[in-house]
ZALUMMI-983086 format. One line per field, with one value per residue (C-alpha): residue number from 1; x negated, y negated, z; residue in three letters. Coordinates in Angstrom, 1 decimal. Layout:
N
pos	(NUM|...)
c1	(X|...)
c2	(Y|...)
c3	(Z|...)
code	(ALA|...)
***
This chain:
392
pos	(1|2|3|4|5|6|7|8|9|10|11|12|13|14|15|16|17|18|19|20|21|22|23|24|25|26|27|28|29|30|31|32|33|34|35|36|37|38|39|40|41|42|43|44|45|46|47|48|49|50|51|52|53|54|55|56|57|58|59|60|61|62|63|64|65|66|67|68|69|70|71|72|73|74|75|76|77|78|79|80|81|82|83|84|85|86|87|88|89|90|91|92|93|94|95|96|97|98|99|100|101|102|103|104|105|106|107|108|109|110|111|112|113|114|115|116|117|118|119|120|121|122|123|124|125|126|127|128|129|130|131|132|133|134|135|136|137|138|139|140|141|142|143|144|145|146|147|148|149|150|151|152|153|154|155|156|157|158|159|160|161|162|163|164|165|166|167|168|169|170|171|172|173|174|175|176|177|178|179|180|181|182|183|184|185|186|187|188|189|190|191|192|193|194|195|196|197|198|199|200|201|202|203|204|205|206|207|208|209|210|211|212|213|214|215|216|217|218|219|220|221|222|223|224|225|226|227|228|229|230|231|232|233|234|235|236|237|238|239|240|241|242|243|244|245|246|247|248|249|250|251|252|253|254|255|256|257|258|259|260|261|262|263|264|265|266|267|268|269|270|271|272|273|274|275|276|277|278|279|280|281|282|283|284|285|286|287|288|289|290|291|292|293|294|295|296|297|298|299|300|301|302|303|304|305|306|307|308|309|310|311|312|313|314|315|316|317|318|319|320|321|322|323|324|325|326|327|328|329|330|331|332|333|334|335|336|337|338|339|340|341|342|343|344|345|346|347|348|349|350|351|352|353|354|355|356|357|358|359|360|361|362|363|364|365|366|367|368|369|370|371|372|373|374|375|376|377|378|379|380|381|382|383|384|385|386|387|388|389|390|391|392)
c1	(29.9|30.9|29.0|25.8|25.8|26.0|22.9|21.0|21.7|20.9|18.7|16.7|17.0|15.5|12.9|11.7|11.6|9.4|7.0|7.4|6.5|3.9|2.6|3.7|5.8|9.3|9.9|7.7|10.0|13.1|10.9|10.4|14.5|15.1|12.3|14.1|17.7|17.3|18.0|14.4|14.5|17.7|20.0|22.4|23.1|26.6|25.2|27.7|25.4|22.4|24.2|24.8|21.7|20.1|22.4|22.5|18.4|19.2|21.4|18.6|16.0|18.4|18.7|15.2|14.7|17.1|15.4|12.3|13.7|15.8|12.2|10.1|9.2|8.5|6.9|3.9|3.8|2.9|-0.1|-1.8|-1.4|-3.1|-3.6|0.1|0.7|-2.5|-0.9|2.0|0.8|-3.6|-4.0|-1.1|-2.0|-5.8|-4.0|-2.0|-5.7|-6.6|-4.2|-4.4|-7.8|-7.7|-4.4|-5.2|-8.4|-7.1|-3.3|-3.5|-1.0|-0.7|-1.2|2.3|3.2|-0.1|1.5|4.8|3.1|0.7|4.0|5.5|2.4|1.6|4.7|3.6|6.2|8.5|9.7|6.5|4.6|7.7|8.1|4.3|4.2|6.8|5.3|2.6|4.4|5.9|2.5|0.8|-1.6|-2.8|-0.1|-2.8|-3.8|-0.5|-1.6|1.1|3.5|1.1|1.4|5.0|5.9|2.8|4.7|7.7|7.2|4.5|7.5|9.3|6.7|6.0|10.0|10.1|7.0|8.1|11.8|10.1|8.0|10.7|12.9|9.9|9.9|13.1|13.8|11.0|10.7|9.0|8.6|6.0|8.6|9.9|7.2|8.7|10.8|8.6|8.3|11.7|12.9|10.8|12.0|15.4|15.9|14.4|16.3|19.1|18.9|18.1|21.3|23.3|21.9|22.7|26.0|26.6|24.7|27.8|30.6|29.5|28.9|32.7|35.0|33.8|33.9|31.6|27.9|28.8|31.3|28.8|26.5|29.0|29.8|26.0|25.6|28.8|26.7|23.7|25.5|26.9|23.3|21.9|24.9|24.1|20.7|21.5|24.5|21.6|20.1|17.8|14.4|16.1|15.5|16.8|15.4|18.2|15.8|13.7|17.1|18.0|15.2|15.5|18.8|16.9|14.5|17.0|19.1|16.3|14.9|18.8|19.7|17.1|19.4|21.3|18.5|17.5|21.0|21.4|18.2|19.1|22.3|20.4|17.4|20.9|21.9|18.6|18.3|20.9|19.7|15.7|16.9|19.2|16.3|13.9|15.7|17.1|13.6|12.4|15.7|14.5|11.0|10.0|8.2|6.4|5.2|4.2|1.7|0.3|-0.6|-1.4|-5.5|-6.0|-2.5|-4.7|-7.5|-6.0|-4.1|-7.5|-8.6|-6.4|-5.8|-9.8|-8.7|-6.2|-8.3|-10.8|-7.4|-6.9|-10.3|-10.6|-7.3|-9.1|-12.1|-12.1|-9.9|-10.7|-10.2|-12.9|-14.6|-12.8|-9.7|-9.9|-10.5|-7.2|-5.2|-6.9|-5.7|-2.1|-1.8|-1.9|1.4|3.7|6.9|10.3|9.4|8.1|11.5|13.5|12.2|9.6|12.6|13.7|11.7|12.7|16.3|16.0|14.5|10.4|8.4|5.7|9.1|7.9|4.3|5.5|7.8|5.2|2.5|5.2|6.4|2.0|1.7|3.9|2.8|-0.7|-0.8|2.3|0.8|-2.2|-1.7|1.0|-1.7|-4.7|-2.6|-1.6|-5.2|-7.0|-4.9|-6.1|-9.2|-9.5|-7.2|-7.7|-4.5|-3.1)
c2	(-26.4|-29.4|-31.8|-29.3|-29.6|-33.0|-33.1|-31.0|-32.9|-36.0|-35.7|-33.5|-35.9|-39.0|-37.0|-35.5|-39.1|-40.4|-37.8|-38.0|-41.3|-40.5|-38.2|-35.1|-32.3|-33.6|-29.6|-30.6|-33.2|-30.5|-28.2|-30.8|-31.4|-28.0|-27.9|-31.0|-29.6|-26.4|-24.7|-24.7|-28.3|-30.7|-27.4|-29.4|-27.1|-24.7|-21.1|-20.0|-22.3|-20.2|-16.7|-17.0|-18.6|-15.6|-15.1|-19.6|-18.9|-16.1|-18.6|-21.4|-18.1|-17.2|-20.9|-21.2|-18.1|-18.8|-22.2|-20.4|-18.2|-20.6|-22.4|-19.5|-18.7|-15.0|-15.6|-17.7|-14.8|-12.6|-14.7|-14.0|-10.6|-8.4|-11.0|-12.0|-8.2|-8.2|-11.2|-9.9|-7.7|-7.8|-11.0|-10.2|-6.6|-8.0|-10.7|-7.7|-6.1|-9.0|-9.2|-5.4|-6.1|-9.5|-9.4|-6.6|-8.6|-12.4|-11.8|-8.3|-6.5|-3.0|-1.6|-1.4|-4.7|-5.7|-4.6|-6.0|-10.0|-9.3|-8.5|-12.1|-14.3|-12.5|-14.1|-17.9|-19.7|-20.6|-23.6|-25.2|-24.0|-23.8|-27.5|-28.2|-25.7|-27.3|-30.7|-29.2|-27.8|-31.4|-33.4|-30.4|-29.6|-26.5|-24.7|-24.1|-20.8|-20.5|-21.2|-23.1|-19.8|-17.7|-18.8|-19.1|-15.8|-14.6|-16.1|-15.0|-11.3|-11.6|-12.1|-9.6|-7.0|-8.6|-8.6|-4.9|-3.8|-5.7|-4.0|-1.0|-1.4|-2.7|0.2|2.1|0.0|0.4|3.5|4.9|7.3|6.8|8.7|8.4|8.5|4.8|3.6|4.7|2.1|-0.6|0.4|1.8|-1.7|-3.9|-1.7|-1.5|-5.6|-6.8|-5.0|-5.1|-9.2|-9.0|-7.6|-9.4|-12.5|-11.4|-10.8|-14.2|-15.9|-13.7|-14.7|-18.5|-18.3|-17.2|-19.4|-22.7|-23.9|-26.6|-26.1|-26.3|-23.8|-21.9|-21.9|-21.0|-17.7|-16.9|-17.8|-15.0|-12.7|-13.1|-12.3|-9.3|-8.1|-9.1|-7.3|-4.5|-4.0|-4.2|-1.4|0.8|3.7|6.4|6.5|4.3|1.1|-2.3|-5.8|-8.3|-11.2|-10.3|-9.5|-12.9|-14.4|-12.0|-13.5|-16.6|-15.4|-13.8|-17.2|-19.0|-16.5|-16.2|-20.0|-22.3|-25.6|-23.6|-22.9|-26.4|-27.5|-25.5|-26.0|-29.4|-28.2|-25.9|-28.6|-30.4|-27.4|-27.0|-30.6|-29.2|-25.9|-27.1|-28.9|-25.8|-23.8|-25.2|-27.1|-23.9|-21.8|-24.5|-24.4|-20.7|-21.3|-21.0|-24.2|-23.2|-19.9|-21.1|-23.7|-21.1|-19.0|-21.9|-21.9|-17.6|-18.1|-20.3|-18.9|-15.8|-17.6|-19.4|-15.9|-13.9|-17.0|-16.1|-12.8|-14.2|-16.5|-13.1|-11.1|-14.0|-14.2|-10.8|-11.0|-13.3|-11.6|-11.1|-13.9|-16.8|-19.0|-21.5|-21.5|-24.7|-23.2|-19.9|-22.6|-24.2|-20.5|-19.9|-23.2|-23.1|-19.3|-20.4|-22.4|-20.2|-21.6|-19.7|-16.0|-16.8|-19.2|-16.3|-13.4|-14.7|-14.6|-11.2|-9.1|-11.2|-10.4|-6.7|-7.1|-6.0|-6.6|-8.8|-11.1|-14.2|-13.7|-13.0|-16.0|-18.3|-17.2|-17.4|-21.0|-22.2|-20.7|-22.9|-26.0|-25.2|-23.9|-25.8|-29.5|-28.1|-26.5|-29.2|-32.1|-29.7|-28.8|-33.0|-33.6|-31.3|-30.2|-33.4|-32.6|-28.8|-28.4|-29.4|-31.5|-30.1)
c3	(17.1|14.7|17.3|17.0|13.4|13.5|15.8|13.8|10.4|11.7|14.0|11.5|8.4|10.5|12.0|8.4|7.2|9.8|9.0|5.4|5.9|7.7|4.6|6.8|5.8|6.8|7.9|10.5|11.8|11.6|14.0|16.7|16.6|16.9|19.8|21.4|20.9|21.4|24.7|26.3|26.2|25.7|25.2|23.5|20.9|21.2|21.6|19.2|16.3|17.2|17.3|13.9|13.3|11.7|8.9|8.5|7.9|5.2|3.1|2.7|1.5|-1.3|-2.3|-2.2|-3.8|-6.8|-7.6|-7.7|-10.3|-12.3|-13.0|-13.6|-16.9|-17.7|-20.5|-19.1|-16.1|-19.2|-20.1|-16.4|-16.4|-14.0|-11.2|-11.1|-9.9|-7.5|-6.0|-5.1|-2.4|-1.9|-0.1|2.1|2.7|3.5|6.1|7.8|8.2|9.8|12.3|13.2|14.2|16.0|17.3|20.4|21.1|21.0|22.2|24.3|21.2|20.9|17.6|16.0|17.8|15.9|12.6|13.3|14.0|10.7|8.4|9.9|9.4|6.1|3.8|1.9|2.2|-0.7|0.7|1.0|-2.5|-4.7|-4.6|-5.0|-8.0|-10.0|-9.4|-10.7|-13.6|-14.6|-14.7|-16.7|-14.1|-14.8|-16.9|-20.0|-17.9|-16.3|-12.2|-11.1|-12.9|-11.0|-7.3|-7.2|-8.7|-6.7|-3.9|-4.3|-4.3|-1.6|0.5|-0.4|0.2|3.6|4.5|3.5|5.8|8.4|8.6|8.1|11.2|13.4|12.7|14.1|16.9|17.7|17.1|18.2|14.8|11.4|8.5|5.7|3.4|4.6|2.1|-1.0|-0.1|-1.0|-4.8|-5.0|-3.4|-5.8|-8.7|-8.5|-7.1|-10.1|-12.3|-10.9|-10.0|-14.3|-15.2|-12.7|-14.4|-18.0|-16.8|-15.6|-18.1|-20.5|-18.4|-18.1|-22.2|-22.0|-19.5|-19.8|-16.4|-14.3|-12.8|-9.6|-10.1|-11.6|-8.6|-6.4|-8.3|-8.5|-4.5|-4.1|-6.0|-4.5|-1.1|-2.2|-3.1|-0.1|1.5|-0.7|0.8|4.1|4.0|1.9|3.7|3.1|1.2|-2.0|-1.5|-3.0|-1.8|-2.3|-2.2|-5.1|-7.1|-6.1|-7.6|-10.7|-11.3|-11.6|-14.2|-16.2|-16.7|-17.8|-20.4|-21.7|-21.6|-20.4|-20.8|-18.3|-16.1|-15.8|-14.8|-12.3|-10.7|-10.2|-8.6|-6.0|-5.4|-3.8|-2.2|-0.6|1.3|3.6|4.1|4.7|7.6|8.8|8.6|10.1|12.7|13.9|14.0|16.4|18.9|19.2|20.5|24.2|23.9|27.9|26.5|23.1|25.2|27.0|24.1|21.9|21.9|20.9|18.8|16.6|16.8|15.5|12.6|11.1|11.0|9.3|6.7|6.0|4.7|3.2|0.8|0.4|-1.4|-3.4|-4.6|-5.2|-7.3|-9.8|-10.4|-13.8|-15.2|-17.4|-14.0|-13.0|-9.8|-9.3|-10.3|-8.1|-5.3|-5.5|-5.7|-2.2|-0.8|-2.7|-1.2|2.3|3.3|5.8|6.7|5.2|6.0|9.0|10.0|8.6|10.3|13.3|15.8|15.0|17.3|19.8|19.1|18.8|22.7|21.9|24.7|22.0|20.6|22.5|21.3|17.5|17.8|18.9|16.5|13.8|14.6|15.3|12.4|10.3|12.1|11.3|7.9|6.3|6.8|6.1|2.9|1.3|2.1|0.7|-2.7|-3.2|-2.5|-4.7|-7.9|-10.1|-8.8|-9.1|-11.8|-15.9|-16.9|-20.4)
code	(UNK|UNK|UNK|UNK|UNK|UNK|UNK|UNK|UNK|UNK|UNK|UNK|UNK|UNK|UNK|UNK|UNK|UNK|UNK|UNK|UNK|UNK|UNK|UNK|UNK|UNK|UNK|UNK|UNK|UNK|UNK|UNK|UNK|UNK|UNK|UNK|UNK|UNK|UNK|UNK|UNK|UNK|UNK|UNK|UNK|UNK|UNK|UNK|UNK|UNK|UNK|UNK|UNK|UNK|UNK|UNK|UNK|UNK|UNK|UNK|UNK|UNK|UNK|UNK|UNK|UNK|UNK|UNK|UNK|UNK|UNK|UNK|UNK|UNK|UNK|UNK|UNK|UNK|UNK|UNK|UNK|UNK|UNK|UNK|UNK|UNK|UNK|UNK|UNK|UNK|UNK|UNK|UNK|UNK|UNK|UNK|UNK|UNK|UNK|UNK|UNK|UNK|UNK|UNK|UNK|UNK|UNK|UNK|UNK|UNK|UNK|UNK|UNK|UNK|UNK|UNK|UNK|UNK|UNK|UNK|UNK|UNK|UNK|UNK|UNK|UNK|UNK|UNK|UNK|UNK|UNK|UNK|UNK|UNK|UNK|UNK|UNK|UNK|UNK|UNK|UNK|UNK|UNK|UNK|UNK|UNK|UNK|UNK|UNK|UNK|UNK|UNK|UNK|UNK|UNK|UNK|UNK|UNK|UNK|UNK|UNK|UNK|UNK|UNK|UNK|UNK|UNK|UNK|UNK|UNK|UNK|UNK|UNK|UNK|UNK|UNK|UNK|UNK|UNK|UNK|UNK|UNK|UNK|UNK|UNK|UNK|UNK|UNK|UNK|UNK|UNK|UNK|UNK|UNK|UNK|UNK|UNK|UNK|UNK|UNK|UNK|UNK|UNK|UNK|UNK|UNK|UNK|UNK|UNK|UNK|UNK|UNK|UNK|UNK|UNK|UNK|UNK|UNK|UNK|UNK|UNK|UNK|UNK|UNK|UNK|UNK|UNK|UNK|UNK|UNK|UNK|UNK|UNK|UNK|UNK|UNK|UNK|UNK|UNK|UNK|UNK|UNK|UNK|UNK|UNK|UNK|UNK|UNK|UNK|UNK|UNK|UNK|UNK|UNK|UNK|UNK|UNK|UNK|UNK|UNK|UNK|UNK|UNK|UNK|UNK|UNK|UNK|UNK|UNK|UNK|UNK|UNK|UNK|UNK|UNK|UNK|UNK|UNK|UNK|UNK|UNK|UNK|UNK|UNK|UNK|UNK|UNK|UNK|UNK|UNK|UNK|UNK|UNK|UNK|UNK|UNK|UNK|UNK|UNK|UNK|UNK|UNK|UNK|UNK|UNK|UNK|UNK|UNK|UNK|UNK|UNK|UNK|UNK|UNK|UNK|UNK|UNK|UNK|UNK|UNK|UNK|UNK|UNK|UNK|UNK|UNK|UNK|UNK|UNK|UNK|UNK|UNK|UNK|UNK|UNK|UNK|UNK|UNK|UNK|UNK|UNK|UNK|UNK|UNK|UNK|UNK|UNK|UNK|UNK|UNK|UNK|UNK|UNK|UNK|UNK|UNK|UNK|UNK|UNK|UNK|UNK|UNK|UNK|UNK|UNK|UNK|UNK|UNK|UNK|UNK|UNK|UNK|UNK|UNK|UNK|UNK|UNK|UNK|UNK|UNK|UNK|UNK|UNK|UNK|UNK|UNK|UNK|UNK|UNK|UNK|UNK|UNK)
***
């Protein structure tokens, strides 16, 4: 296992380089050496690395997840209003009713198995607009109406809605039962994460006011309790839900709104902590792809994602109707709103896993999916916010 991770950090750190150099996502590069390492190519990884690989892909979402919290600023969300909550769940709901009507024509999907592939495309990835947002955020692009605020907390409970649907419909997949009441899950899940995430955070924000001990201490205490809610979640059952994730990032928010100099510290602590877990990621999505099927499905694969990213940009639009935005501005939202890559590295293999007839086809659309809309979407966002976007 030790030579494994060796291959996987080094192989995936001068791979990213070379197409960072090449003004390409490096997470790109971490794909293709998961792709050439993993076991339908090289197979030089120990299976033991990618039996655990599932709960390897859950640590780099909470770190993600944190930093996105830790730099989002509740009090410009206020200032948006209405469209922050529309974003949250409209375009991704509208992508999801994409897929259910493409998916059966272009890839030969059943309609749950339709669902199942919309609530794994659906997520924008974190890892790919977080980064661009707060870039954003430090050159002033944007922040007089709050967009940059908007996308990532937009983002980040897009995904949770999206990870809540999709266990939902798996559970009917495998189980071969479903009950109406499995929705009340979704508000009773957002509900109860953020709030509980906000007193989690006040409590640490408390405790570190009280023993005066080092940031990185510090983020190892907040990474134990963010595994214990995650933990939490998954041990819950019945029609109460609690999404982990979202508490994770409400941890976030509730230690910058109590000590910002706080806040900004550890961010800088997890932007560390995520150079590592990027490449275990995404290295580790790509060693589970079946890169002979994925070929052979490539051209409807594609296909299908342009399409459902076209309802995609219509929920976002329809989100900002209204608003003070500029046409401009509601422009750049659609393109910033498009990136997939950690939801769909988290979650794309699952179905696979749990032994569905469709988890080669969900997988492969998953990983195109990233490949596509992740280079894509990080060179349209560098390209386009000083154009699109008033500097204040």
């Amino acid at each position: 296992m030790l030579f494994s991770l060796t291959l996987i950090f080094l192989s995936g750190l001068i791979l990213g380089s070379i197409f960072n150099r090449l003004k390409l996502p490096q997470l790109l590069g971490m794909l293709l050496t998961g792709i050439i390492l993993g076991p339908y190519v090289l197979n030089l990884l120990d299976p033991k690395i990618l039996t655990i690989s599932a709960d390897l892909r859950q640590i780099s979402l909470i770190i993600i997840l944190t930093r996105a919290g830790l730099n989002l600023d509740i009090n410009d969300l206020k200032k948006v209003g209405r469209p922050a909550v529309l974003m949250c769940f409209v375009p991704a709901t509208l992508e999801i009713l994409g897929m259910i009507l493409f998916a059966p024509k272009f890839l030969g999907l059943n309609l749950l198995d339709s669902i199942i592939l919309g609530t794994v495309i659906a997520a924008v990835s974190p890892a790919v607009v977080v980064p661009k947002m707060l870039k954003l955020m430090e050159e002033n692009y944007g922040t007089d109406k709050s967009i940059p605020q908007l996308i990532m907390a937009g983002a980040s409970v897009d995904d949770v809605y999206v990870i809540v649907l999709f266990t939902s419909f798996t559970g009917l997949a495998s189980k071969g039962t479903f009950s109406f009441l499995d929705f009340v899950k979704i508000p009773t899940s957002i509900l109860f994460g953020i709030s509980g995430g906000f007193i989690c955070g006040i409590l640490a924000v408390y405790l570190f006011k009280k023993l005066h001990i080092r940031d990185s201490v510090k983020v190892i205490i907040i990474l134990c309790i963010s595994f214990m809610l995650v933990t939490f979640e998954h041990s819950l059952k019945g029609i109460i839900g609690f999404s982990g994730l979202l508490a994770i990032m409400s941890i976030g928010i509730a230690i910058q709104k109590k000590n910002p100099g706080l806040s900004k510290r550890l961010s800088v602590k997890y932007s560390k902590l995520w150079i590592g877990a990027e490449i275990i990621l995404f290295v580790l999505v790509g060693a589970a792809v079946n890169i002979k099927y994925a070929l052979f499905s490539a051209i409807p694969s594609i296909i299908l994602i342009f399409l459902v990213l076209i309802f995609r940009m219509i929920g976002v639009f329809i989100c900002l109707l209204g608003t003070s935005l500029s046409f401009k501005e509601r422009i750049f939202c659609m393109i910033a709103y498009c990136p997939k890559a950690t939801v769909q590295a988290a979650i794309g293999s699952i179905p696979l896993a749990m032994g569905l007839s469709s988890g080669d086809t969900i997988l492969t659309v998953a990983v195109l999916s990233i490949l596509i809309t992740a280079p894509l979407g990080a060179f349209a966002i560098d390209t386009t916010y000083k154009k699109l976007l008033l500097k204040n």
